[in-house]
Backbone and ligand atoms as CSV (ligand in chain L), in Angstrom:
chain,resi,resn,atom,element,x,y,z
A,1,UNK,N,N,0.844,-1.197,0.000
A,1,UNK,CA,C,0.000,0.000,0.000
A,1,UNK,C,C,0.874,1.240,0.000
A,2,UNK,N,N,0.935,1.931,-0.989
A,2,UNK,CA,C,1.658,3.059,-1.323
A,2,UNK,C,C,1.011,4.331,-1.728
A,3,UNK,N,N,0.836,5.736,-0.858
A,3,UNK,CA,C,-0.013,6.297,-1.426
A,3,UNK,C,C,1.094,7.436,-1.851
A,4,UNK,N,N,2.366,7.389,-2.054
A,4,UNK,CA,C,3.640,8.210,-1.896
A,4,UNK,C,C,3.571,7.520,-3.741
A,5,UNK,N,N,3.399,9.064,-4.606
A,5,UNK,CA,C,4.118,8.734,-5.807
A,5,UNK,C,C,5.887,8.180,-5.835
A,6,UNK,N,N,6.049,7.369,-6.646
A,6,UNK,CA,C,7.533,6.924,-6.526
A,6,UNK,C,C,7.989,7.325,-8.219
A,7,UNK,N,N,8.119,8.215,-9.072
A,7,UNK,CA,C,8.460,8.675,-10.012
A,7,UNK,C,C,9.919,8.207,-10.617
A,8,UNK,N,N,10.643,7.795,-9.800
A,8,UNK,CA,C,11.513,7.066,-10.265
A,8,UNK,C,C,11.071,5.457,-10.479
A,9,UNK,N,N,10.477,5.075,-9.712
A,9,UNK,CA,C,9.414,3.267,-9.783
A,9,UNK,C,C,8.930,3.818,-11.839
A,10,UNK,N,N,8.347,4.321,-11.380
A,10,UNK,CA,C,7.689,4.853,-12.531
A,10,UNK,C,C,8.354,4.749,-13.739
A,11,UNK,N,N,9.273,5.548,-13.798
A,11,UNK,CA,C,10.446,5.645,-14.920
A,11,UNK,C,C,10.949,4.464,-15.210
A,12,UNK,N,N,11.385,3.556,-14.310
A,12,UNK,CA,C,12.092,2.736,-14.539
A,12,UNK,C,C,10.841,1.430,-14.991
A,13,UNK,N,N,9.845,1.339,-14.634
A,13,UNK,CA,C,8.810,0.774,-15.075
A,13,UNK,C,C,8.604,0.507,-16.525
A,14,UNK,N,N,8.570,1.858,-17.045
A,14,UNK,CA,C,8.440,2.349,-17.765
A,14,UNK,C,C,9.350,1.800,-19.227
A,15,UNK,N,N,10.444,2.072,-18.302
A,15,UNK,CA,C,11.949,1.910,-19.096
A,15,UNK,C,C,11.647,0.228,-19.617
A,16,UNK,N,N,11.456,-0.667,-18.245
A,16,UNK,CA,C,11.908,-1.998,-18.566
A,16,UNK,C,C,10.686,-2.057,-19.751
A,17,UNK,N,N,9.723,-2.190,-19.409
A,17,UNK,CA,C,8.816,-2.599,-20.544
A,17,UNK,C,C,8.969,-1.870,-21.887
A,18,UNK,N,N,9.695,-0.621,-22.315
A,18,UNK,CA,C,10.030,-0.625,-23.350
A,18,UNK,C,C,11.403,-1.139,-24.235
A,19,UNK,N,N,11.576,-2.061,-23.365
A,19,UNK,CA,C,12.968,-3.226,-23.849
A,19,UNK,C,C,12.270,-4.020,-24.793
A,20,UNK,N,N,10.647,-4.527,-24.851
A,20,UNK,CA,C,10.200,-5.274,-25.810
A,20,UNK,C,C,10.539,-5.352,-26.851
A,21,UNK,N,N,10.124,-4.228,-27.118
A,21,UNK,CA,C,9.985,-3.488,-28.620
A,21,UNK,C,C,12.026,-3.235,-29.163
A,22,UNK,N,N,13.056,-3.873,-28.535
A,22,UNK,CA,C,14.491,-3.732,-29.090
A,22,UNK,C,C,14.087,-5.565,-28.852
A,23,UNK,N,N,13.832,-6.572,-28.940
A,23,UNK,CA,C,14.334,-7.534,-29.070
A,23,UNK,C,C,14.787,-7.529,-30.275
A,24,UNK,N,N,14.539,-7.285,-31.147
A,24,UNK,CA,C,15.447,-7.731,-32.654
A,24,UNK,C,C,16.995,-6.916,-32.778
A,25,UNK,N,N,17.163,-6.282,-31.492
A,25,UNK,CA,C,18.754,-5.132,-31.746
A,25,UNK,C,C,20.064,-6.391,-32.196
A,26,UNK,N,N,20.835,-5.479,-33.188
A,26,UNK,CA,C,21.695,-6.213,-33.436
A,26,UNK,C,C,22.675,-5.808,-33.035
A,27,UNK,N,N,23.812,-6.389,-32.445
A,27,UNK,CA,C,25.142,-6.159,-32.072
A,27,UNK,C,C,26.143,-5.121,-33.589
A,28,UNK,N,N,26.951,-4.579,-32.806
A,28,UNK,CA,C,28.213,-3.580,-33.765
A,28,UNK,C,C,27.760,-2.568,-34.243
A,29,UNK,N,N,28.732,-1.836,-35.426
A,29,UNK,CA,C,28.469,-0.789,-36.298
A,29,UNK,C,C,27.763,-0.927,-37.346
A,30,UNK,N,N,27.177,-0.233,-37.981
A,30,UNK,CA,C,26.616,-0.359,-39.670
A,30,UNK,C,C,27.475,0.435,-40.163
A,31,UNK,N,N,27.924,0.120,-41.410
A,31,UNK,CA,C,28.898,0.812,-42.389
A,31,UNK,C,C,28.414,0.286,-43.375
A,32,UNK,N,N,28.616,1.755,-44.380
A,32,UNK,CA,C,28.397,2.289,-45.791
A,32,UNK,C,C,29.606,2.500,-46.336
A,33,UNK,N,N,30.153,1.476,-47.262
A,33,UNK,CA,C,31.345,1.336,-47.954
A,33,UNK,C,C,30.919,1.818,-49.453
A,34,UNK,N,N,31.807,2.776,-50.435
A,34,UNK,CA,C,31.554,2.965,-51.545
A,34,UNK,C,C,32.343,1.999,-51.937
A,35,UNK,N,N,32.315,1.523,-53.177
A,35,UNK,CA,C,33.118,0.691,-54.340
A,35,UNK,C,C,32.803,0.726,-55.962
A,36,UNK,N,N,33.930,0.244,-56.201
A,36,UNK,CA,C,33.691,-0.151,-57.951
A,36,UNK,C,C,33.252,-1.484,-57.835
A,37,UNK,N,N,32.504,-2.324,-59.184
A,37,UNK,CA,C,32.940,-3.314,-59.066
A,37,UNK,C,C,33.434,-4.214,-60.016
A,38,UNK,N,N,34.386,-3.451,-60.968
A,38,UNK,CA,C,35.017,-3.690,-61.722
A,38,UNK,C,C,34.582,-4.097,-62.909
A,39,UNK,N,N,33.298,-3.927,-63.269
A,39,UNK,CA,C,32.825,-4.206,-64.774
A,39,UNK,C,C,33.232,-2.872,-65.668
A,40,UNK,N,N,33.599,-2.950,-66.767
A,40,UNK,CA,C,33.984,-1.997,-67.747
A,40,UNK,C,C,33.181,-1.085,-68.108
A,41,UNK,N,N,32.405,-1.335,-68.234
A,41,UNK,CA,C,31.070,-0.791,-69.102
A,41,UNK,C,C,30.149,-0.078,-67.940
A,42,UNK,N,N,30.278,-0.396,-66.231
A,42,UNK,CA,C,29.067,-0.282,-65.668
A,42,UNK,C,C,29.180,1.266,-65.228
A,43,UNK,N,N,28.285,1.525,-64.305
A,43,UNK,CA,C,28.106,3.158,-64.299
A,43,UNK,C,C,29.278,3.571,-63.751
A,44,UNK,N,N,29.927,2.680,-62.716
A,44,UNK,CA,C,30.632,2.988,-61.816
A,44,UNK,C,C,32.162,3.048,-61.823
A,45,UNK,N,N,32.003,2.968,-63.497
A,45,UNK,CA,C,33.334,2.735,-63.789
A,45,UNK,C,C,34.265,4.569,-64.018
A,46,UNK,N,N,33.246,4.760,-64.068
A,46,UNK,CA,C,33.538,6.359,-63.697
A,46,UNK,C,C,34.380,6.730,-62.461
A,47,UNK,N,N,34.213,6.004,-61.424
A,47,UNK,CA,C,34.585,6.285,-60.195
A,47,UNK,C,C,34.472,7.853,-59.442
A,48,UNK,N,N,32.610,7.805,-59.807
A,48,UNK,CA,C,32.225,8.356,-59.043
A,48,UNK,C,C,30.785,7.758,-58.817
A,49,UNK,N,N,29.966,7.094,-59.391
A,49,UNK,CA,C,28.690,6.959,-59.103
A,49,UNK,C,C,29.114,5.582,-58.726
A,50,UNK,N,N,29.934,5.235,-57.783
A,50,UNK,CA,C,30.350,3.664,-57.038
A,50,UNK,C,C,28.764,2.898,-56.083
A,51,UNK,N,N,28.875,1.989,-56.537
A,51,UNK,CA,C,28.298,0.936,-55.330
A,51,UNK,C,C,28.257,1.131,-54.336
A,52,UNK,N,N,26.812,1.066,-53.345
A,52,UNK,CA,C,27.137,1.055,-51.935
A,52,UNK,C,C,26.926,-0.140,-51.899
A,53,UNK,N,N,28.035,-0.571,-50.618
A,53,UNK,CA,C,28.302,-1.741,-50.102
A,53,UNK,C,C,28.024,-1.822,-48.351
A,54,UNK,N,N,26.772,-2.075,-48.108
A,54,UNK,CA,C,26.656,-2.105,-46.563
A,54,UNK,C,C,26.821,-3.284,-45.611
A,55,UNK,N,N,27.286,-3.263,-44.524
A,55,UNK,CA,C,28.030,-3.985,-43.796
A,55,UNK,C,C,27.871,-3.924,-41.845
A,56,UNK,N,N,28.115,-4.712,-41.543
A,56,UNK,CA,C,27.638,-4.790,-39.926
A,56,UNK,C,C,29.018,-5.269,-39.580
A,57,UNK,N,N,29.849,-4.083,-38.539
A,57,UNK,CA,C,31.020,-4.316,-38.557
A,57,UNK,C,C,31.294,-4.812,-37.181
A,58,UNK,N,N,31.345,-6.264,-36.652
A,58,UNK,CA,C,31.057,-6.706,-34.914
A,58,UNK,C,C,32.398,-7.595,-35.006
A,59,UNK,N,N,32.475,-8.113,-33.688
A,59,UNK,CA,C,33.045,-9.191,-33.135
A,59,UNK,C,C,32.482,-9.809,-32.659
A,60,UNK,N,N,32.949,-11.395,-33.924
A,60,UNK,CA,C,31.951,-12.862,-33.414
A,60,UNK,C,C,33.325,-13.264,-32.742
A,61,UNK,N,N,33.354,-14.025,-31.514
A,61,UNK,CA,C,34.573,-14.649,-30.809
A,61,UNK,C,C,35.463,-14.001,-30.827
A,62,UNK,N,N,35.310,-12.490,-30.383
A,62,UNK,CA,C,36.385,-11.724,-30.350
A,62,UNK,C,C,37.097,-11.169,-31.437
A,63,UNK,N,N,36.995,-11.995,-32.495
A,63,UNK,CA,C,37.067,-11.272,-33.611
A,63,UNK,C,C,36.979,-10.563,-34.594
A,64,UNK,N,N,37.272,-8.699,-35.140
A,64,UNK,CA,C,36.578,-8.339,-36.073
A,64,UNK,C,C,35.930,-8.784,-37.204
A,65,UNK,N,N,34.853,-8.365,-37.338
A,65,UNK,CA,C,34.202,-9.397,-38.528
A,65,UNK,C,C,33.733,-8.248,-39.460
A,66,UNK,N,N,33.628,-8.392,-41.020
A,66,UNK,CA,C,32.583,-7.206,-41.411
A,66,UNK,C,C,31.814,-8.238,-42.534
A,67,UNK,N,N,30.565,-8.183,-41.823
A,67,UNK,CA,C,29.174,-8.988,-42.967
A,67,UNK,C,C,28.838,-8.024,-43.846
A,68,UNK,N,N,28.596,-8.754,-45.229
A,68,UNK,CA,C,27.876,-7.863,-45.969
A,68,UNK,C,C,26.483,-8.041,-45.518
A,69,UNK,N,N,25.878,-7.095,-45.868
A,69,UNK,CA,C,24.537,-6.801,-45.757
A,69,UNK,C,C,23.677,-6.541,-47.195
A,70,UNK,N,N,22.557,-7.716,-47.924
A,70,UNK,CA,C,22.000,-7.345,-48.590
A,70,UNK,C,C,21.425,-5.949,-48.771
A,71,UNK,N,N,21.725,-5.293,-49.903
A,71,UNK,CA,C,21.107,-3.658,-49.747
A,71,UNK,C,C,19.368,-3.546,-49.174
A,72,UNK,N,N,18.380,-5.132,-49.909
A,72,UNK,CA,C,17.417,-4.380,-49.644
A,72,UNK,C,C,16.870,-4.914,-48.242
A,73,UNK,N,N,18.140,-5.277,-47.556
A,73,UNK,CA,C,18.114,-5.311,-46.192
A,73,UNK,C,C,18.671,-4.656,-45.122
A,74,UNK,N,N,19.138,-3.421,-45.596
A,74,UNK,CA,C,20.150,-2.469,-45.216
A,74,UNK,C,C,19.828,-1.430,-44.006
A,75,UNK,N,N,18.138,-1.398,-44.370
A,75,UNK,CA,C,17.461,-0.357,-43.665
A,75,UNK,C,C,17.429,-0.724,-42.425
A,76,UNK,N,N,16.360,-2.058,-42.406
A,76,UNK,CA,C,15.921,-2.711,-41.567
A,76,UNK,C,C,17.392,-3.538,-40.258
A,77,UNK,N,N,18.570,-3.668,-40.588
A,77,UNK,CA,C,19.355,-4.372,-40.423
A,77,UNK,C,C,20.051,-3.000,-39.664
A,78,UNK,N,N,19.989,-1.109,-40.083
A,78,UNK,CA,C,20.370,-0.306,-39.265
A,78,UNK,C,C,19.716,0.204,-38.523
A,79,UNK,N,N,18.526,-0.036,-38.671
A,79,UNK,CA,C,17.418,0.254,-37.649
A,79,UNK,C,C,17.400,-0.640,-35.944
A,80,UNK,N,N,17.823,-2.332,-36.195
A,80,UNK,CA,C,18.105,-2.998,-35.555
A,80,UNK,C,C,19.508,-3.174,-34.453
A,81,UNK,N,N,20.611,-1.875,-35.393
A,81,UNK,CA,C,21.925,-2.336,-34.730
A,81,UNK,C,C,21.514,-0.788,-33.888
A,82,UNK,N,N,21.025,0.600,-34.894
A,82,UNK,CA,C,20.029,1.386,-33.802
A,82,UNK,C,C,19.650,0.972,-32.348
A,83,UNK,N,N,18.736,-0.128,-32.193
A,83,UNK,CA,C,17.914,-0.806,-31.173
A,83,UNK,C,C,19.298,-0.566,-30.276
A,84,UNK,N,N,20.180,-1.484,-30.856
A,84,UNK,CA,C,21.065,-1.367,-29.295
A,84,UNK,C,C,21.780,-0.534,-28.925
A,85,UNK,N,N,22.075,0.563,-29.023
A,85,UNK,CA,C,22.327,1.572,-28.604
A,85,UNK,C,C,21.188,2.642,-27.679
A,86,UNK,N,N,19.650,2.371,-28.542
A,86,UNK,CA,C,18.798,2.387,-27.240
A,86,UNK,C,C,18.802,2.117,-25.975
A,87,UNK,N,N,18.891,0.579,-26.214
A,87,UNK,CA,C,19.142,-0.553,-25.833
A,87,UNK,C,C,20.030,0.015,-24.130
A,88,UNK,N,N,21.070,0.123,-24.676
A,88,UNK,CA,C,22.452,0.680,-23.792
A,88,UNK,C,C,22.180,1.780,-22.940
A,89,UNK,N,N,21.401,2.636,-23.467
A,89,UNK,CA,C,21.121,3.798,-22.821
A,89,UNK,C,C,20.146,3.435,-22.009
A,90,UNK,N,N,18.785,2.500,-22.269
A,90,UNK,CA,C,17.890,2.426,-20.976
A,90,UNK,C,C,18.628,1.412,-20.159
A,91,UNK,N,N,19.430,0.666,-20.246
A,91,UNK,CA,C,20.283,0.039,-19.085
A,91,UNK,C,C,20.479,1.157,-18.472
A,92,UNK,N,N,21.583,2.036,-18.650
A,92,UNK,CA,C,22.252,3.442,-18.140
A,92,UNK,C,C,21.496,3.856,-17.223
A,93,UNK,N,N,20.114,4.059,-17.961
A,93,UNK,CA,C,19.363,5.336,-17.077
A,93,UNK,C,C,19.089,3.972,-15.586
A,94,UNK,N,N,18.448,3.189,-16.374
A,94,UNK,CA,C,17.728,2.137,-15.033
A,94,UNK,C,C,18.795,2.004,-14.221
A,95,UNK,N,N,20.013,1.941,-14.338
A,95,UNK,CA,C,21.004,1.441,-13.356
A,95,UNK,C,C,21.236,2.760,-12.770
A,96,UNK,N,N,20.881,3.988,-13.028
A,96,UNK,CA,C,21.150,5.486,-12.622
A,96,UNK,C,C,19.973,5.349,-11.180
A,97,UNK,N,N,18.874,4.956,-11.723
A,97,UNK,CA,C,17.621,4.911,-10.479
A,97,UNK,C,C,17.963,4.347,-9.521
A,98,UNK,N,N,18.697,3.096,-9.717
A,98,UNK,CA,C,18.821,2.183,-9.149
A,98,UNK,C,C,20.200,2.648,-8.017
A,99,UNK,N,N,20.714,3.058,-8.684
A,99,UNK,CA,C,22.270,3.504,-8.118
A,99,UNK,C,C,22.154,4.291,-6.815
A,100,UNK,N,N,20.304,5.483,-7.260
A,100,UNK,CA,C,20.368,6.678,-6.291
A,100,UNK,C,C,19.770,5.913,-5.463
A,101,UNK,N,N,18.391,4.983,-5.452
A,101,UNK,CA,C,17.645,4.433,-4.655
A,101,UNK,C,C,19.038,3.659,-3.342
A,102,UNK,N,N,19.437,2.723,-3.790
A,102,UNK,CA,C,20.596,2.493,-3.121
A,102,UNK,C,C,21.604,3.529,-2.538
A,103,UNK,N,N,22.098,4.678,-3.191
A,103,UNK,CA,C,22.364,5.405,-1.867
A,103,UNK,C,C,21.778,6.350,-1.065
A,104,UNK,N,N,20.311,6.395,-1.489
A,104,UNK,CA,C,19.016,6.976,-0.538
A,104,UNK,C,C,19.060,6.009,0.596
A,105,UNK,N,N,18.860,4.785,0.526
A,105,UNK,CA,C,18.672,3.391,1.342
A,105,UNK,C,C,19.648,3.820,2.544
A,106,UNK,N,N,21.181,3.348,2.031
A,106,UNK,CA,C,22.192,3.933,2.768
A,106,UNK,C,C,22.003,4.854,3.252
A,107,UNK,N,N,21.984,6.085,2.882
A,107,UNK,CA,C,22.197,7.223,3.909
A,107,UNK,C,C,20.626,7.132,5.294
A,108,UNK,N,N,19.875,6.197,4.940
A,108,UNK,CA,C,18.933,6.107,5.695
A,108,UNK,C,C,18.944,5.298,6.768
A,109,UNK,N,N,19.364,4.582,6.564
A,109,UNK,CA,C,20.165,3.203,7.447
A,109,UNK,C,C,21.083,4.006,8.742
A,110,UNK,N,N,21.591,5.287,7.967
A,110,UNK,CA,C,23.079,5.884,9.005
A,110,UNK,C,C,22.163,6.688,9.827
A,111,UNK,N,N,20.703,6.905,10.018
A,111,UNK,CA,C,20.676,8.094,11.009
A,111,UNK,C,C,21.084,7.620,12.028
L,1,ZN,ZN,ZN,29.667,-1.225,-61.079
């Protein structure tokens, strides 16, 4: 029975249940690589209207990795590596609530 708003309860409430909506976040960077790709004839042989080449730049087993990324999956695939950087930040904040609640606790304990 609580008749004391708790605005931080709140926030952080708040916070966890909008973790749903990042389950699909993907780990690393997204990168936009230009290129040729070496056909004679193609537009890009100009070397200026080059290929984009997109890519998800992580570490699987510690190791740098860079995947290509189908283009017409490019969007959806930076929207997702997006998510976790959300992602990161509502950890942050929740562990911020959490951090003060705990040294509210403490200093309450010392009167
Ligand atoms: Zn080309």
């Amino acid at each position: 029975m609580k008749s004391l708003r708790e605005p931080d309860l709140e926030l952080r409430g708040k916070l966890i249940r909008s973790l749903g909506s990042l389950r699909e976040m993907l780990p690393g960077s997204f990168v936009e690589r230009k290129r040729a790709c070496g056909r004679p004839n193609c537009h890009c042989a100009d070397g200026k209207r080059l290929h984009s080449q997109f890519q998800i730049s992580v570490l699987i087993d510690g190791k740098p990795k860079a995947l290509n990324i189908p283009a017409d999956l490019a969007e959806k695939v930076r929207q997702k590596i997006e998510m976790r950087r959300r992602f990161d930040a509502v950890a942050a904040t929740i562990c911020n609530v959490n951090l003060k609640r705990f040294i509210k606790e403490k200093e309450e304990r010392q009167v």
